[in-house]
C-alpha positions as CSV (number, residue, x, y, z in Angstrom):
1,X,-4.1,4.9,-1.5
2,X,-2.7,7.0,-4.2
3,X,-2.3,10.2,-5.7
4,X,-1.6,11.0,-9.6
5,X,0.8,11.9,-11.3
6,X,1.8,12.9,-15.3
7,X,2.7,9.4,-15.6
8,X,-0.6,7.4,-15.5
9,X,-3.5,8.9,-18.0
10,X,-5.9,10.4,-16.5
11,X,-9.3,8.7,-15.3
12,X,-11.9,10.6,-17.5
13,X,-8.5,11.5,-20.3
14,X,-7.4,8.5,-21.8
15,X,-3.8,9.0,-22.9
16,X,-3.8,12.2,-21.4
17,X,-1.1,14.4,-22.9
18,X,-1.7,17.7,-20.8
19,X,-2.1,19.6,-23.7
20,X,-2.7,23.0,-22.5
21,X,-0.5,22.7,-19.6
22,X,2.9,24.6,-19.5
23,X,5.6,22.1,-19.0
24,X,6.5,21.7,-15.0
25,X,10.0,22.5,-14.0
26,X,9.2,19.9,-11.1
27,X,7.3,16.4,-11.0
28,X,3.7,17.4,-10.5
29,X,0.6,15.6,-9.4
30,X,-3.1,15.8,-10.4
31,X,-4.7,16.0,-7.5
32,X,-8.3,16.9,-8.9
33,X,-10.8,18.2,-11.7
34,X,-13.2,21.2,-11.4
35,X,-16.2,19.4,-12.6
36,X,-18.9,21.5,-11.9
37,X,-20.0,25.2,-10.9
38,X,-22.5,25.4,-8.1
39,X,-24.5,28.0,-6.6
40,X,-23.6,31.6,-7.4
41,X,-20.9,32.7,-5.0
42,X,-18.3,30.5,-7.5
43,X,-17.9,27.5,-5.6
44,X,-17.1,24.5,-8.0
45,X,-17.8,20.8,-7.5
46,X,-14.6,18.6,-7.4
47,X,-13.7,15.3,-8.5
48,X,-10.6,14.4,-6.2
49,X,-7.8,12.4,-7.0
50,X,-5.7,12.7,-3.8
51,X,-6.6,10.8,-0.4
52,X,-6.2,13.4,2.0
53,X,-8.5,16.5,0.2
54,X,-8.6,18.5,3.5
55,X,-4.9,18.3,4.0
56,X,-4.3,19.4,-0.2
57,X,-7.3,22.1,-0.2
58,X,-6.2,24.2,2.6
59,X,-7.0,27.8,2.1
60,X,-4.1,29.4,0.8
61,X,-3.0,26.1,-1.4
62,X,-2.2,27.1,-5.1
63,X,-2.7,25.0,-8.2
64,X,-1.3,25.0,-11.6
65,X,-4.1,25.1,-14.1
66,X,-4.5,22.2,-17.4
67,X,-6.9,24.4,-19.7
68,X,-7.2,24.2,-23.2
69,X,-5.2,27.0,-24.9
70,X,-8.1,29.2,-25.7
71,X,-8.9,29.6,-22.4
72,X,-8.5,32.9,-20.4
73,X,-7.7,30.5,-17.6
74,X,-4.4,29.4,-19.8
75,X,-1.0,29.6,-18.1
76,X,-2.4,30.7,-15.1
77,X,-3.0,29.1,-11.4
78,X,-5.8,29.3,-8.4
79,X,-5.8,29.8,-5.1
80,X,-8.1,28.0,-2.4
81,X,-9.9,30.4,-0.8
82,X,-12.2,27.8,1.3
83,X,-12.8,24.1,1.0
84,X,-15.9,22.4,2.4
85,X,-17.9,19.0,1.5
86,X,-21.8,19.6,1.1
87,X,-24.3,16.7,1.0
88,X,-20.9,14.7,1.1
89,X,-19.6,16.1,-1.8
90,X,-16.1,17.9,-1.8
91,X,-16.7,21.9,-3.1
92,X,-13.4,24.3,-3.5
93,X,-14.2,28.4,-3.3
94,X,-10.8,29.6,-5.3
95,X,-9.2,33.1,-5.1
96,X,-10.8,35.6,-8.4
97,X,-14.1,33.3,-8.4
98,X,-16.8,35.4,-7.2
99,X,-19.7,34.2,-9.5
100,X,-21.6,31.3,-10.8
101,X,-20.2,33.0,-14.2
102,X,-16.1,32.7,-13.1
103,X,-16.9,29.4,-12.2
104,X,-18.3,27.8,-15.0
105,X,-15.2,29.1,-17.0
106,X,-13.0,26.8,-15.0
107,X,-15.3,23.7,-15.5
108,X,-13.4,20.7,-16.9
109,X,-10.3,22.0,-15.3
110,X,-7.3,19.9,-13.7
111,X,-5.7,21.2,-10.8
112,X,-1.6,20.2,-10.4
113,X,0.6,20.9,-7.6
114,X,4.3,20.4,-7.5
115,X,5.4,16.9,-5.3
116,X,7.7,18.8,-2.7
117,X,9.4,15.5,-2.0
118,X,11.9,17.0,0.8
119,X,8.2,17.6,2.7
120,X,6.8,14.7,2.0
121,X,6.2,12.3,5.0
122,X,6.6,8.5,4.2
123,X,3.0,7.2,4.9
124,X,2.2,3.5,5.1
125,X,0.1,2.4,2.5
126,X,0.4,5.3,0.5
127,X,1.8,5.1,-2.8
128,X,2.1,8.2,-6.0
129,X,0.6,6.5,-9.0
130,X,4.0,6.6,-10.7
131,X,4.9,4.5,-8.4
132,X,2.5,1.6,-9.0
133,X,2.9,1.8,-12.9
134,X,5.2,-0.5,-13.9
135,X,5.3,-3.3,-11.3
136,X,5.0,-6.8,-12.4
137,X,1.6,-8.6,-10.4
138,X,2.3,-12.0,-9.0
139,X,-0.2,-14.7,-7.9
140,X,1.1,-17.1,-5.3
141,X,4.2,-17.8,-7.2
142,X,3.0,-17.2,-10.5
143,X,3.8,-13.6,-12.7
144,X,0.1,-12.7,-13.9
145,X,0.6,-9.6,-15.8
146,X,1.9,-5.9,-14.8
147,X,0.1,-2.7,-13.0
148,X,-0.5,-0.4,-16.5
149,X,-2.4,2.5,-14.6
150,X,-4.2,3.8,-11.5
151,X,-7.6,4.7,-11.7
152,X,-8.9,6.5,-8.9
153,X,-12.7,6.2,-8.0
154,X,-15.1,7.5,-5.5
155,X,-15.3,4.2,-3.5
156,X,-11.7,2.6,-4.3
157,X,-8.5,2.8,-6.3
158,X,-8.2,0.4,-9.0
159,X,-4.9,-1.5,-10.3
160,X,-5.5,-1.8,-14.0
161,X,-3.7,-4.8,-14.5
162,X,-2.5,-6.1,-18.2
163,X,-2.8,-9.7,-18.0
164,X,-1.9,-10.8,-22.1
165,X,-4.3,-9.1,-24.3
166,X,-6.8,-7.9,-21.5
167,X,-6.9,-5.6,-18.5
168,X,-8.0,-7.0,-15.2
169,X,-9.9,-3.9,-12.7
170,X,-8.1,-5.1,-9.2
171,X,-9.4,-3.7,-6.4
172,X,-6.8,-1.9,-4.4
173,X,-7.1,-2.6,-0.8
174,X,-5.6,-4.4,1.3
175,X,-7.1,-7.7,1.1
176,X,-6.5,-8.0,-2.4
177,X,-3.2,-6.6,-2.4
178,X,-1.3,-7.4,0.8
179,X,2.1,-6.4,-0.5
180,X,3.4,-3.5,-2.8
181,X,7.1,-3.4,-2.9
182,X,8.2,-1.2,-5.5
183,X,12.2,-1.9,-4.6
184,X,12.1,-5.1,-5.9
185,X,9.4,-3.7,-8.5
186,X,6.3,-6.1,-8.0
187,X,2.8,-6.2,-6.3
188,X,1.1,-9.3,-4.8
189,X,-2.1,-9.9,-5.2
190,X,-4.7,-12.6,-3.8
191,X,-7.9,-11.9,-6.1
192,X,-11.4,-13.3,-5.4
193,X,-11.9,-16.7,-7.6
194,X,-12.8,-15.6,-11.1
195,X,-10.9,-12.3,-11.3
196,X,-8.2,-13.6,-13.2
197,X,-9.2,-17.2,-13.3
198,X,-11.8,-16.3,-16.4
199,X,-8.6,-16.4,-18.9
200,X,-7.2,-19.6,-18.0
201,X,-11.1,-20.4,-18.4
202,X,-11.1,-18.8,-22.0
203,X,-7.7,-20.5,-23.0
204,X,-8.8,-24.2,-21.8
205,X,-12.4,-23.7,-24.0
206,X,-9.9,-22.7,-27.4
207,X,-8.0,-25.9,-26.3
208,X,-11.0,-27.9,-25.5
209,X,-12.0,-26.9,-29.3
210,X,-8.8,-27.7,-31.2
211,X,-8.4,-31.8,-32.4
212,X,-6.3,-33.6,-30.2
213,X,-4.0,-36.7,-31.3
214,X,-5.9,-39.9,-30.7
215,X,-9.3,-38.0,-30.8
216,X,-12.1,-38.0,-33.5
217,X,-14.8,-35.7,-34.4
218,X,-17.9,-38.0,-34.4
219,X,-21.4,-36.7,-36.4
């Protein structure tokens, strides 16, 4: 539902920093990692975090590069060359990647591209991750804490939610969370019983343990 962007750390790089990455003259999103070289014609193994890989991985579709400094790769971008899922995993052939070698020197890499937002088409449903960040989370009429980060997973997105001193993993789909608007900056949610139900739980056992007025302790 989602894509990334700089704002929200990202999913395997807590507090991300993009240290390695020149500074973007436009907003850019992370729309995967290189996490794996396979076979020998330098095809790499990709762990996406865009919705539409087919439509982002066309051949002929550059990325900017976030490498560590030491690496050749540094300051540099790739080029699709051919996109293709095998055994249902998503596999990228890039431009100047001929061998199992050139791969494997691009491994743990993240691929950025810049948001062309003149281009973009408004999607329903479909929201950038700096766009979630932010928004307060309300319950039926109640405020129950505010969207800190997406994370983006093979199955689903996740809200991570800060509820007080904990984060709450909300499911993002649609019958958990009917209603984004990020005008009037908040997100409705209608969790499953016990998904945010365990802290009112937690606070009534501290009260339930505290002396009341009127009440003894007995032996």
């Amino acid at each position: 539902m989602a894509e990334t962007d700089p704002s929200a750390p990202a999913p395997h790089d807590s507090g991300s920093t993009r240290k390695g990455a020149s500074k973007p003259a436009k907003t850019q999103l992370r729309v995967g990692r290189l996490v794996k070289a396979h076979g020998l014609k330098g095809a790499l193994k990709l762990e996406l975090y865009t919705d539409d890989p087919d439509g982002r991985f066309v051949p002929g579709a550059a990325f900017t590069l976030q490498v560590p400094d030491t690496s050749p790769w540094h300051g540099k971008s790739v080029t699709v060359r051919e996109f293709k899922w095998m055994n249902s995993h998503p596999v990228v052939f890039l431009e100047d990647v001929e061998d199992r070698t050139a791969a494997e020197g691009l491994v743990r890499a993240i691929l950025w591209i810049d948001e062309d937002e003149e281009a973009a088409v408004a999607e329903e449903d479909a929201w950038y991750d700096h766009q979630l960040v932010g928004l307060e989370v309300i319950r039926g009429e109640e405020a129950v804490g505010r969207v800190i980060r997406v994370d983006h997973l093979p199955a689903q997105d996740l809200l991570i939610v800060r509820s007080g001193e904990r984060e709450i993993l909300v499911p993002f789909v649609k019958a958990i969370v009917p209603d984004v608007d990020v005008a009037a900056g908040r997100v409705v949610v209608t969790p499953p019983d016990g998904l945010f139900e365990d802290l009112a739980a937690d606070e009534e056992s501290e009260d339930e343990a505290l002396p009341s007025e009127g009440r003894t302790a007995e032996d």
